[in-house]
Backbone as a ProteinNet text record, in pm:
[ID]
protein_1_A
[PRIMARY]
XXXXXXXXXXXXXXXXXXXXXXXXXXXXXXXXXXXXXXXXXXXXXXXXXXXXXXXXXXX
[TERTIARY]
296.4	329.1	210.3	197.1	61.4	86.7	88.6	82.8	14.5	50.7	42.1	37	-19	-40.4	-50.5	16.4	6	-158.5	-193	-325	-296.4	-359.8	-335.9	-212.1	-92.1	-12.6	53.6	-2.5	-16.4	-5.7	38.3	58.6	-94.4	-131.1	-292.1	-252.5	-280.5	-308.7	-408.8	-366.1	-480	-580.6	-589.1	-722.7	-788	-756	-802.8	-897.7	-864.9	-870	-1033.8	-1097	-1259.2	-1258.3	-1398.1	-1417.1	-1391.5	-1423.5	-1432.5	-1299.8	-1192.6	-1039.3	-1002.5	-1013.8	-972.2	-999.6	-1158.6	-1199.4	-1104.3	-1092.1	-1043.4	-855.5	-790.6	-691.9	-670	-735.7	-715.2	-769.6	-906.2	-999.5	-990.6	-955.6	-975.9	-1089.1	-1204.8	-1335.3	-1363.2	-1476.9	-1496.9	-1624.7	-1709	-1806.5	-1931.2	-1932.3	-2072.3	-2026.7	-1932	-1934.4	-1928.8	-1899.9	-1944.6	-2140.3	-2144.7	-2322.6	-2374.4	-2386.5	-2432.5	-2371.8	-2327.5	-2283	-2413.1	-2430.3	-2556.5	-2516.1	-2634.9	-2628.3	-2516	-2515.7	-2419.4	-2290	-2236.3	-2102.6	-2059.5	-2151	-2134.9	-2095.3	-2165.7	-2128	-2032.4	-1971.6	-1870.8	-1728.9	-1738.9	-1645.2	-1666.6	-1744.9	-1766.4	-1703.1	-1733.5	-1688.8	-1514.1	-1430.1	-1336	-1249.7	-1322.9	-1268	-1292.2	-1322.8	-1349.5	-1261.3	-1201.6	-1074.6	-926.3	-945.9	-850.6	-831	-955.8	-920.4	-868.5	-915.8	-849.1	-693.5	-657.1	-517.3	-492.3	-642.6	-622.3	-661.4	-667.7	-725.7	-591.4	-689.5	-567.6	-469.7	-491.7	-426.1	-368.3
-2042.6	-1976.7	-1892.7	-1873.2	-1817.3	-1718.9	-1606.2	-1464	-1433	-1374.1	-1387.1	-1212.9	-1220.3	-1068.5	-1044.2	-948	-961.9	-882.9	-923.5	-869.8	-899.6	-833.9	-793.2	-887.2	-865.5	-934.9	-1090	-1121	-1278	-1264.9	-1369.2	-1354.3	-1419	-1409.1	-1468.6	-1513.1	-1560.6	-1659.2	-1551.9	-1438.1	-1439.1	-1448	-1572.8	-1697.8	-1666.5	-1666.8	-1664.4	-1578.8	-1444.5	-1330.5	-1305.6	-1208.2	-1233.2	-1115.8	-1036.6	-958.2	-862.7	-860.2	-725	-716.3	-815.8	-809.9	-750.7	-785.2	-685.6	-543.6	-473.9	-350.2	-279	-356.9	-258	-246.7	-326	-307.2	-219.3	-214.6	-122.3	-32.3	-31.1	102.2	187.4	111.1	193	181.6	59.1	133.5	6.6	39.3	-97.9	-136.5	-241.5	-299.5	-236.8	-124.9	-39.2	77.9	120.2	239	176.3	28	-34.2	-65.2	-83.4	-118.9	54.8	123.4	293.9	333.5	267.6	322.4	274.9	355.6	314.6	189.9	115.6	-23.8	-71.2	45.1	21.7	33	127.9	138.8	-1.7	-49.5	-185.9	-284.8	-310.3	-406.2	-375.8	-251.1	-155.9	-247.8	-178.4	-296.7	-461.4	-487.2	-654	-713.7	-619.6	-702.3	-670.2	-534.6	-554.2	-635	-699.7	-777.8	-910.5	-926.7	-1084.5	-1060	-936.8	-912.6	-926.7	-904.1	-915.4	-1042.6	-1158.4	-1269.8	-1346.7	-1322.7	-1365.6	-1346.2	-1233.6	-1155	-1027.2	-1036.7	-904	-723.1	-739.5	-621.9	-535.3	-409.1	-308.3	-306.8	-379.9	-387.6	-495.9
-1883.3	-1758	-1713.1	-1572.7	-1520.1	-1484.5	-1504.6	-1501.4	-1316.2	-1221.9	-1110.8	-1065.1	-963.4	-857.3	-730	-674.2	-522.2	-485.1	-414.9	-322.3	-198.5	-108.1	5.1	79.5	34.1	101.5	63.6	-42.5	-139.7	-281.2	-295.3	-423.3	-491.7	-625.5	-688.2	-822.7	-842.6	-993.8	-1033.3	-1187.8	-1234.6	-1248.5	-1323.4	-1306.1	-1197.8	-1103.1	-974.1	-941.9	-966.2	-893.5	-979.3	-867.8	-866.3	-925.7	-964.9	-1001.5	-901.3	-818.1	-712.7	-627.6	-674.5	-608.9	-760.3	-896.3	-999.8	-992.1	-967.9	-968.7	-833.5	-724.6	-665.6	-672.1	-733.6	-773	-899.3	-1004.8	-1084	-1107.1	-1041.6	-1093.2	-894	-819.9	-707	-663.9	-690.2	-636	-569.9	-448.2	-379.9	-427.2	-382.8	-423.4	-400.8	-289.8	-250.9	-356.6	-399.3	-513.5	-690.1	-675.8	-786.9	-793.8	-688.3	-709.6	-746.3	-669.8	-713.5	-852.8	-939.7	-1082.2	-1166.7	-1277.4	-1371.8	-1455.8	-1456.3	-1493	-1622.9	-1728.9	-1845.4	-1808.2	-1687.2	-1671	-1600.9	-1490.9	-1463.9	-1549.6	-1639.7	-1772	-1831.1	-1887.3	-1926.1	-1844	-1728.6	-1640.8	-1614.9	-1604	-1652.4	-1770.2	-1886.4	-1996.2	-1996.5	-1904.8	-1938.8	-1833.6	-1697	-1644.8	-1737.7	-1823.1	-1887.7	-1989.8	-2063.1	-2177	-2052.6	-1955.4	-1880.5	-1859.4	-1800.1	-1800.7	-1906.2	-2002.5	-2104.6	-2174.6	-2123.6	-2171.2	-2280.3	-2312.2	-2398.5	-2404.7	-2254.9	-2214.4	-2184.6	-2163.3	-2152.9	-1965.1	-1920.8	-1773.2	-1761.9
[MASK]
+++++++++++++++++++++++++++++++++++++++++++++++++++++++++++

């Protein structure tokens, strides 16, 4: 079974869902306050959108 989410009005496949439709659903931040973060916190969030894709992250 595919684990699913609404975004703006729709429903998303997981799978689907991009990096910068995850950050701003759970962390609140958009893509010009994701680029101004220092390069490690970037990756920091990268690697936990990829535990998310997978299913074992904390969200």
């Amino acid at each position: 079974m595919t684990k699913c989410m609404r975004l703006n009005n729709r429903v998303v496949s997981t799978e689907n869902i991009t990096f910068f439709q995850w950050l701003n659903t759970y962390e609140f931040m958009c893509k010009r306050e994701f680029k101004e973060l220092p390069r490690y916190k970037q990756e920091n969030y990268r690697r936990e959108f990829e535990l998310f894709k997978k299913g074992i992250g904390g969200y």
